[in-house]
Backbone as a chain_set.jsonl record, in Angstrom:
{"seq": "XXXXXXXXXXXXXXXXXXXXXXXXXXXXXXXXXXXXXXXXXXXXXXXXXXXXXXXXXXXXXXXXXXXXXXXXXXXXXXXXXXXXXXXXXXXXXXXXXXXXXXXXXXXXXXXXXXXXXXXXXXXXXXXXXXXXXXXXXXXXXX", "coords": {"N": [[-27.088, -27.824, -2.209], [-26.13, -30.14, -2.566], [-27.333, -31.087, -4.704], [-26.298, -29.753, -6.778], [-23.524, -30.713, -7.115], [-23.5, -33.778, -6.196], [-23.203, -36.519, -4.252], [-20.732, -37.499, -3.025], [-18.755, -35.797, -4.778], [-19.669, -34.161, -2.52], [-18.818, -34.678, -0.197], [-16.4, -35.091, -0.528], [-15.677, -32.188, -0.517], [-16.435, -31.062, 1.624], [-14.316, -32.952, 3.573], [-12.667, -31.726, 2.644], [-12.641, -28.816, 3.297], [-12.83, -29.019, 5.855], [-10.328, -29.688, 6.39], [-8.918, -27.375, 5.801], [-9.94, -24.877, 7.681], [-8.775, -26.52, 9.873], [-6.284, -26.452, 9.42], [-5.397, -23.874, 8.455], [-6.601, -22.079, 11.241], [-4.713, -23.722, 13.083], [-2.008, -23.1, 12.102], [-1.997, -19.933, 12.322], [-2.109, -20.487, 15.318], [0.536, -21.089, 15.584], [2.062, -19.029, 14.482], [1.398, -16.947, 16.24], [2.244, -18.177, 19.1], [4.713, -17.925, 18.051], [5.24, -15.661, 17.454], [4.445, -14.037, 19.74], [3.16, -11.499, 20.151], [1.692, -9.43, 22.515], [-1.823, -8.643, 22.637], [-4.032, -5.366, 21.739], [-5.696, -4.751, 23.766], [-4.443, -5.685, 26.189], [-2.301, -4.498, 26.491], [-1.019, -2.191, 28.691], [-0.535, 0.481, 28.716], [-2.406, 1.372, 26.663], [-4.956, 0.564, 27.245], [-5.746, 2.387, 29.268], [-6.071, 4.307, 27.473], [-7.956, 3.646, 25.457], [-11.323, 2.536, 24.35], [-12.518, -0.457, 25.406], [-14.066, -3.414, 24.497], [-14.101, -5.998, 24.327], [-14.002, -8.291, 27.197], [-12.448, -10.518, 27.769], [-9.049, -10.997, 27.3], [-7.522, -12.701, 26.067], [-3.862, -13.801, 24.861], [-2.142, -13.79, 22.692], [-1.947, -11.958, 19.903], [-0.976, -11.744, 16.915], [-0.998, -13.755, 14.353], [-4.648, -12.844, 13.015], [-6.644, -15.225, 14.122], [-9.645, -15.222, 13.689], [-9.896, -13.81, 11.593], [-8.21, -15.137, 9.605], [-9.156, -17.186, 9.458], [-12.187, -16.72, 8.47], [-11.632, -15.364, 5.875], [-9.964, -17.36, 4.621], [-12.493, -19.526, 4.331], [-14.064, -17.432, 2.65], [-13.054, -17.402, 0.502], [-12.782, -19.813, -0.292], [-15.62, -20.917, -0.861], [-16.339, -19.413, -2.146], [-15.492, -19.472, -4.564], [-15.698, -22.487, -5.399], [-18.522, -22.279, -6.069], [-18.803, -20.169, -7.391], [-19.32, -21.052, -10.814], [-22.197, -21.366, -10.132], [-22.838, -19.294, -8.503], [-22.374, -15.956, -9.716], [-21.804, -13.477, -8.293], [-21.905, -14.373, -5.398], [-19.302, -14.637, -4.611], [-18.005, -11.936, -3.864], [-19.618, -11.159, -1.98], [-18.897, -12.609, -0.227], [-16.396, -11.894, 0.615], [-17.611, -9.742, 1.665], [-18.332, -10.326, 4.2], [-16.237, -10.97, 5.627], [-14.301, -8.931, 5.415], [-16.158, -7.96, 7.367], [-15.851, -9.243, 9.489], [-13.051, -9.172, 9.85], [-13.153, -6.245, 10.503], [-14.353, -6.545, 12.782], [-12.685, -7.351, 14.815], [-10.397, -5.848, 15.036], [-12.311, -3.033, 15.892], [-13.157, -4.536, 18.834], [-11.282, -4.227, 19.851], [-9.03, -6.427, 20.152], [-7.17, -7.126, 18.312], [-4.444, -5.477, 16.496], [-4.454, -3.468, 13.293], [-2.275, -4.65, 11.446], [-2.413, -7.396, 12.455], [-4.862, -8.168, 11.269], [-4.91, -7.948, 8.897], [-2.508, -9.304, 7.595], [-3.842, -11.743, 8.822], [-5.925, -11.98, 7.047], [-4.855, -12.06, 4.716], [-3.217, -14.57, 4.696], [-5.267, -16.144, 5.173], [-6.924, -15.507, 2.757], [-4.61, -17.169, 1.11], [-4.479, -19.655, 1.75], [-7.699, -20.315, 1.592], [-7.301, -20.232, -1.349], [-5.708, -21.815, -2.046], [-6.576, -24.407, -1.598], [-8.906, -24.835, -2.81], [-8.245, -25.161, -4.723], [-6.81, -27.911, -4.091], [-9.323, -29.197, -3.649], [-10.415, -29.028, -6.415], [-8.171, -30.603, -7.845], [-8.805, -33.085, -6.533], [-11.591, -34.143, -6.911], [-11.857, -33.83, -9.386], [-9.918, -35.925, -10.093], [-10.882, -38.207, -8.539], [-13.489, -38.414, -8.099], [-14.863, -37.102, -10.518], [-13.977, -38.842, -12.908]], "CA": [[-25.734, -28.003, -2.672], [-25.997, -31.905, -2.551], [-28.331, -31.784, -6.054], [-25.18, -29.575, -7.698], [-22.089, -31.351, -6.67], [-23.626, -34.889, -5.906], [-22.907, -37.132, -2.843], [-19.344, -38.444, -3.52], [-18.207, -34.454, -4.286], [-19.876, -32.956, -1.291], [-18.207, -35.462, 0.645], [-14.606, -34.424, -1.028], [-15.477, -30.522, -0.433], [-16.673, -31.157, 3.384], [-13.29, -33.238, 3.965], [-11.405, -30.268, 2.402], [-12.66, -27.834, 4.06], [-12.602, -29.459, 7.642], [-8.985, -29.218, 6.593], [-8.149, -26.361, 5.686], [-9.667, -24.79, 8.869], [-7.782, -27.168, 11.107], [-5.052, -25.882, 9.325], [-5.243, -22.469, 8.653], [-6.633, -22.467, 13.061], [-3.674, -24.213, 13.646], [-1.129, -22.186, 11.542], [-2.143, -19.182, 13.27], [-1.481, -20.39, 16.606], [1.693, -21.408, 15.185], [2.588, -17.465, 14.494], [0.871, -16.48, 17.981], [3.529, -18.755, 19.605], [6.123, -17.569, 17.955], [5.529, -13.807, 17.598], [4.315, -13.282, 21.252], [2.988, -10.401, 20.278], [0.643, -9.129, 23.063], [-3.135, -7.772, 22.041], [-3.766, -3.955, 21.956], [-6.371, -4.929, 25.318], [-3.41, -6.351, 27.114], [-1.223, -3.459, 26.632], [-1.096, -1.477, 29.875], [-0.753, 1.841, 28.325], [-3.212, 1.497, 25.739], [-6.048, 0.131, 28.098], [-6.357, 3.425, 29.982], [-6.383, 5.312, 26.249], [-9.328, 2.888, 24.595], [-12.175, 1.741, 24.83], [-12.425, -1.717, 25.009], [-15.29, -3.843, 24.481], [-13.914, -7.554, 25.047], [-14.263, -8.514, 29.225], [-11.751, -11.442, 28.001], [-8.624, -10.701, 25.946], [-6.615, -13.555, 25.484], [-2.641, -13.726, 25.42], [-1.18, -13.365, 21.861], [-2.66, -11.812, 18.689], [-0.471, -11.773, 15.919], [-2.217, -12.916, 13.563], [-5.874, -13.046, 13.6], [-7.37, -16.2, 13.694], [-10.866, -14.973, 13.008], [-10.14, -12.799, 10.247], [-7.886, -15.653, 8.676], [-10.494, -18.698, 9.191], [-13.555, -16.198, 8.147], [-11.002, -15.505, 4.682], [-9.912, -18.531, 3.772], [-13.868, -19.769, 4.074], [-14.841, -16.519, 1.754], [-12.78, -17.518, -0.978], [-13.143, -21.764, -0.766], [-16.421, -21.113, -1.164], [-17.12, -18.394, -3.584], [-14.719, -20.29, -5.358], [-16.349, -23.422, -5.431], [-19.672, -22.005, -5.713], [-18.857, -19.224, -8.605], [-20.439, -21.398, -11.456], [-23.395, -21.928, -10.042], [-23.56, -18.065, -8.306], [-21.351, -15.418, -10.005], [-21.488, -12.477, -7.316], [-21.241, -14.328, -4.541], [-17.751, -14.58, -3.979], [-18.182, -10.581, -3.394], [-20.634, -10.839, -0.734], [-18.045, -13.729, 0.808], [-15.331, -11.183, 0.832], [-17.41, -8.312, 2.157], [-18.68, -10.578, 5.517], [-15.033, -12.238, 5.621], [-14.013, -7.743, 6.023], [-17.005, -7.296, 8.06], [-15.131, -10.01, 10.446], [-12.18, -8.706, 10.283], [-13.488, -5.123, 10.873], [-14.581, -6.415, 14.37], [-11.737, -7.502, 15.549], [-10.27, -4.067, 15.622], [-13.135, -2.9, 16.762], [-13.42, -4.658, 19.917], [-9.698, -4.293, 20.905], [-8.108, -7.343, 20.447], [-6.341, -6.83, 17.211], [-3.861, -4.507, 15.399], [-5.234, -3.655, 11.662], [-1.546, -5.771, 11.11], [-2.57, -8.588, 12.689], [-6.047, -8.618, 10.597], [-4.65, -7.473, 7.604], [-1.853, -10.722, 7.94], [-4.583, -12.881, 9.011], [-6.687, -11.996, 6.008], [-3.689, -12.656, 3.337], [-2.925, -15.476, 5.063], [-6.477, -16.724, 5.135], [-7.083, -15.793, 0.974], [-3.538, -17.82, -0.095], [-5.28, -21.24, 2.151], [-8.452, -20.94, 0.42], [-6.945, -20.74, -2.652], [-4.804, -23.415, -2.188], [-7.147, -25.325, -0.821], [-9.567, -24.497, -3.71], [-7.252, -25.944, -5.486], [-6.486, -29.309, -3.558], [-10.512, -29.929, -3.619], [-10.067, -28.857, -7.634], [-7.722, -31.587, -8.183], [-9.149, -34.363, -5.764], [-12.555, -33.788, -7.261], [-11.046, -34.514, -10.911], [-8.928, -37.836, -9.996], [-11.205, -39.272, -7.768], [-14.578, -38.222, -8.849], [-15.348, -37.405, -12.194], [-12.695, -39.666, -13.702]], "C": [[-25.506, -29.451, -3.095], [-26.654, -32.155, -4.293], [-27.012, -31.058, -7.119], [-24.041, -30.063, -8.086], [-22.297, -33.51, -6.871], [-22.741, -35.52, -4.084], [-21.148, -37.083, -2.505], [-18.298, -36.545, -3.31], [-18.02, -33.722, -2.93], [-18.933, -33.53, -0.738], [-16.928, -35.168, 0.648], [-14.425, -32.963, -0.358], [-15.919, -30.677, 1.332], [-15.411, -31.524, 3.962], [-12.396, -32.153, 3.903], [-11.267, -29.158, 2.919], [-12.605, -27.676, 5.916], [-10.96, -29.531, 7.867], [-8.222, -28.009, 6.558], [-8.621, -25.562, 7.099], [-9.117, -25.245, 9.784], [-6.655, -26.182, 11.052], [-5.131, -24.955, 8.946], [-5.516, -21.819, 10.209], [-4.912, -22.946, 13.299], [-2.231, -23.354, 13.383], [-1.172, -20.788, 12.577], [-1.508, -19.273, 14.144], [-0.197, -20.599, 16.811], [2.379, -19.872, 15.449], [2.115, -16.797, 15.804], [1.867, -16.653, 18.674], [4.569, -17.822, 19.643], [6.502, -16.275, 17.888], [5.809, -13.598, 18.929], [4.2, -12.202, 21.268], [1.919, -9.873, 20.759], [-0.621, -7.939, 22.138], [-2.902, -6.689, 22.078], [-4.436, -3.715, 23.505], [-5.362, -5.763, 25.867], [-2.088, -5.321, 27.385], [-1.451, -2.681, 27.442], [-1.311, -0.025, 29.796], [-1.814, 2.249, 27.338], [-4.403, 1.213, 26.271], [-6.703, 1.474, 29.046], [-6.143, 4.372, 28.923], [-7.773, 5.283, 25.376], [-9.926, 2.202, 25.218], [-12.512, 0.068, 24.541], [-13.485, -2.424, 25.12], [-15.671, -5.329, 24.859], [-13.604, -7.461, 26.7], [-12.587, -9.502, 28.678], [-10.609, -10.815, 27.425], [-7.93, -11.742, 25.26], [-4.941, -13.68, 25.253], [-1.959, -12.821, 24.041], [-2.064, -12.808, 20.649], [-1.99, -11.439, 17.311], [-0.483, -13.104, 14.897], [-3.423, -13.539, 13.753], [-6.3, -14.452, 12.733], [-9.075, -16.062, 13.09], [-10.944, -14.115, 11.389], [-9.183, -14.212, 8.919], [-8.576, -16.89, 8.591], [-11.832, -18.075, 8.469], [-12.708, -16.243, 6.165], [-10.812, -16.507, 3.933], [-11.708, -19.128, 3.34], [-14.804, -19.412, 2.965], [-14.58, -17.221, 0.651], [-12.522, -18.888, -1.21], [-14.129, -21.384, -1.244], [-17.111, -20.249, -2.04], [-16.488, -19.067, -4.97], [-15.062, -21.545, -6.248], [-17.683, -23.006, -6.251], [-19.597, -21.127, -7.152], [-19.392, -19.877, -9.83], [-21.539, -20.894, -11.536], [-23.776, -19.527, -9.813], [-22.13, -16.821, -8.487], [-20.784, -14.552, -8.925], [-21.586, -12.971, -6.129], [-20.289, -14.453, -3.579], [-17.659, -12.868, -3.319], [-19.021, -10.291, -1.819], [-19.934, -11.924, 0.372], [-16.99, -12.553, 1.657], [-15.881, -10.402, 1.927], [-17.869, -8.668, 3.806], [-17.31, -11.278, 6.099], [-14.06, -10.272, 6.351], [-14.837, -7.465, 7.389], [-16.112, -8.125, 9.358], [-14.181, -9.177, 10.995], [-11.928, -7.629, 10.641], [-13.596, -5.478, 12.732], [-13.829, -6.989, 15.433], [-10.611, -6.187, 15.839], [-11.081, -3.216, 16.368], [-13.231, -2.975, 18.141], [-12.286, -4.825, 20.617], [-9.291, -5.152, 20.929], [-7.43, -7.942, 19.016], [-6.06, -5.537, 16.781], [-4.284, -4.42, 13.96], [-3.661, -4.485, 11.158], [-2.034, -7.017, 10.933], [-3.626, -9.16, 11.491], [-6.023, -8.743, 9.093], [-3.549, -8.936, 6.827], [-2.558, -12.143, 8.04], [-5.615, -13.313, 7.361], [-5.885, -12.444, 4.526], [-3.448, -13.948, 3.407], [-3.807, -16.407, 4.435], [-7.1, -16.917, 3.489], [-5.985, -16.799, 0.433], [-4.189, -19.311, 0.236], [-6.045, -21.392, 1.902], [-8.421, -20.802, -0.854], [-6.361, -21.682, -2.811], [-5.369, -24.56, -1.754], [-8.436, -25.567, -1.508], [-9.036, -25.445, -4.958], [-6.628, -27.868, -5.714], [-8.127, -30.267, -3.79], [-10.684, -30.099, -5.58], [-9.334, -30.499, -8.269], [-7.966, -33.14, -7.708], [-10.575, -34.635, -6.568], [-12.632, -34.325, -9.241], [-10.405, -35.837, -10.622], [-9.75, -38.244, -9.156], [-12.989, -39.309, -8.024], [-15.564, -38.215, -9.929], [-14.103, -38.012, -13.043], [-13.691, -40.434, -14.328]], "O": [[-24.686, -29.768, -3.957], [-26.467, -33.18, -4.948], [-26.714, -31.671, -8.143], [-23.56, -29.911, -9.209], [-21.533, -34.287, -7.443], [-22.03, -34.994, -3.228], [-20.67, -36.46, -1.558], [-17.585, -36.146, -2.389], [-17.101, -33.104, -2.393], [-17.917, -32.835, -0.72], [-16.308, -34.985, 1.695], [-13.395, -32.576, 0.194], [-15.211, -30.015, 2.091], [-15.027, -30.755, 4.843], [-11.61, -31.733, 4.753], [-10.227, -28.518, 3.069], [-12.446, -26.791, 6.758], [-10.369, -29.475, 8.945], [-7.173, -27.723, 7.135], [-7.667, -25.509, 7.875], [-8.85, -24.479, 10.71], [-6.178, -25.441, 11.911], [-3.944, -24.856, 9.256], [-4.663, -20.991, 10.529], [-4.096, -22.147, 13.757], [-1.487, -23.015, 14.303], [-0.389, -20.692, 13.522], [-0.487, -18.602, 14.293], [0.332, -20.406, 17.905], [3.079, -19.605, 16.425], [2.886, -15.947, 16.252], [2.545, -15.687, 19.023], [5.129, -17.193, 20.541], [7.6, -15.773, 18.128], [6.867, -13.172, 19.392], [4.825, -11.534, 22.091], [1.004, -9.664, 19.963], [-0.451, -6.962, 21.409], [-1.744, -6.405, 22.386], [-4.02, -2.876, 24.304], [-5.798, -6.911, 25.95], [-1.194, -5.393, 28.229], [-2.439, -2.059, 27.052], [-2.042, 0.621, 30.547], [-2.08, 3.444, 27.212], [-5.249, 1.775, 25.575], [-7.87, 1.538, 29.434], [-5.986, 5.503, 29.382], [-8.432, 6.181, 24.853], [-9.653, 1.478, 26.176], [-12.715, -0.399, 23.42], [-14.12, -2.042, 26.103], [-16.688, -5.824, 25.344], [-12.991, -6.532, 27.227], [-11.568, -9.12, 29.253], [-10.996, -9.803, 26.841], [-7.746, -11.723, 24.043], [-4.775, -13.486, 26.457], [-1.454, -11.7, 24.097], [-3.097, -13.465, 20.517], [-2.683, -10.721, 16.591], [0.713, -13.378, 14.791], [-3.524, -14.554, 14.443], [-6.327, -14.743, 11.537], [-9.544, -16.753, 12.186], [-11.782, -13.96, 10.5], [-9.428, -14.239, 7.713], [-8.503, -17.576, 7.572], [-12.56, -18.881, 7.89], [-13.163, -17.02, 5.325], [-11.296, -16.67, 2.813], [-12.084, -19.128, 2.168], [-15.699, -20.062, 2.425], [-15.442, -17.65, -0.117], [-12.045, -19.207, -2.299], [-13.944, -21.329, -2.46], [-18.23, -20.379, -2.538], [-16.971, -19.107, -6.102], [-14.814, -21.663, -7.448], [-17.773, -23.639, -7.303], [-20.392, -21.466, -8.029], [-20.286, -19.114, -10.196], [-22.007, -20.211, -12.447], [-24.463, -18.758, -10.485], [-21.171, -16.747, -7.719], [-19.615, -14.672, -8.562], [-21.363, -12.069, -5.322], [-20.291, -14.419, -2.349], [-17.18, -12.75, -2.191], [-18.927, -9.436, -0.939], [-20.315, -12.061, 1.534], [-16.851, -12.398, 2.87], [-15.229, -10.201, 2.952], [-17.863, -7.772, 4.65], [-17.401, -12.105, 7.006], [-13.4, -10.251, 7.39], [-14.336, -6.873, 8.345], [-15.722, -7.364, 10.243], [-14.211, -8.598, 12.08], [-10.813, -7.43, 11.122], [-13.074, -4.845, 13.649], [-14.159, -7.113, 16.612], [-10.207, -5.819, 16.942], [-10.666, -2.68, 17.396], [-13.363, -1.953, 18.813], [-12.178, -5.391, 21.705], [-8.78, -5.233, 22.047], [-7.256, -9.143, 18.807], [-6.881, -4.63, 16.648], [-4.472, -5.514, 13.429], [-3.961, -5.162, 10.175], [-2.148, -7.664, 9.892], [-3.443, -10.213, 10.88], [-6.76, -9.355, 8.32], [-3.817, -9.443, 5.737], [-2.179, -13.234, 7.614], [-5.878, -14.387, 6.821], [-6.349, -13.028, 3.546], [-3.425, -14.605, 2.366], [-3.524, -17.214, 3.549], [-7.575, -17.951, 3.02], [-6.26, -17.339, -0.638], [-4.428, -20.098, -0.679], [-6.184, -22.592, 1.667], [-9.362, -21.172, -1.556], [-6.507, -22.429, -3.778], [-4.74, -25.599, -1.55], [-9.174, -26.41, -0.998], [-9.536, -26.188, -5.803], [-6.287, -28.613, -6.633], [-8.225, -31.475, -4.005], [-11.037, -31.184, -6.041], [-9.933, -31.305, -8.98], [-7.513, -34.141, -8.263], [-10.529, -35.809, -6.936], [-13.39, -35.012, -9.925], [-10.734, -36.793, -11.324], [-9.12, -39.184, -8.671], [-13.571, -40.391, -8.103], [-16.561, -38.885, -10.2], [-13.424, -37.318, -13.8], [-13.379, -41.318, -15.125]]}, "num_chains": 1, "name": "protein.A"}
């Protein structure tokens, strides 16, 4: 990646993206907070209906942090990357679902939460696609 971009770029797209996970992570826990909307493995009645596969569960899950940090990630970097490799923004998406598949899965998300997390997670690496887009132009190749 260092021989496509150069030093100076990578360096821009590493900063950008150490941000936007902070902050798309952080956002999240923001809506966790404030929903308080307990897991489906924390729900008392639903625990002796399903099978559950997490030992841990954790407190709040509205919305999913894994499914919206794995998202945003898919589409910075297919994004970025589409030039150089056309299809694999597709193969970003379909391990960015496969994520968010296993958080339903193992009981500690609603297909809401994942489905929320994942919208969430595509508008911050686009916008954030965007921020490396324009930093990358004014500070780079100028």
């Amino acid at each position: 990646m260092y021989k496509k971009f150069g030093l100076k770029s990578l360096l821009v797209i590493l900063v950008v993206v150490a941000l936007m996970i902070t902050f798309t992570d952080q956002i999240t826990n923001v809506f966790k907070r404030g929903f308080e909307r307990p897991r489906p493995c924390g729900v008392p009645n639903l625990v002796d209906e399903l099978r559950f596969i997490a030992v841990r569960c954790g407190k709040y899950g509205f919305f999913s942090g894994h499914s919206s940090n794995s998202m945003s990630a898919a589409v910075f970097i297919g994004l970025m990357l589409r030039p150089f490799y056309k299809n694999l923004i597709f193969m970003l998406l379909f391990w960015s679902a496969v994520v968010a598949y296993s958080r339903i899965y193992v009981g500690v998300h609603y297909p809401l939460d994942v489905l929320c997390g994942m919208t969430f997670g595509a508008i911050s690496g686009f916008l954030f696609y965007k921020l490396a887009q324009y930093l990358l132009k004014r500070f780079v190749k100028a």
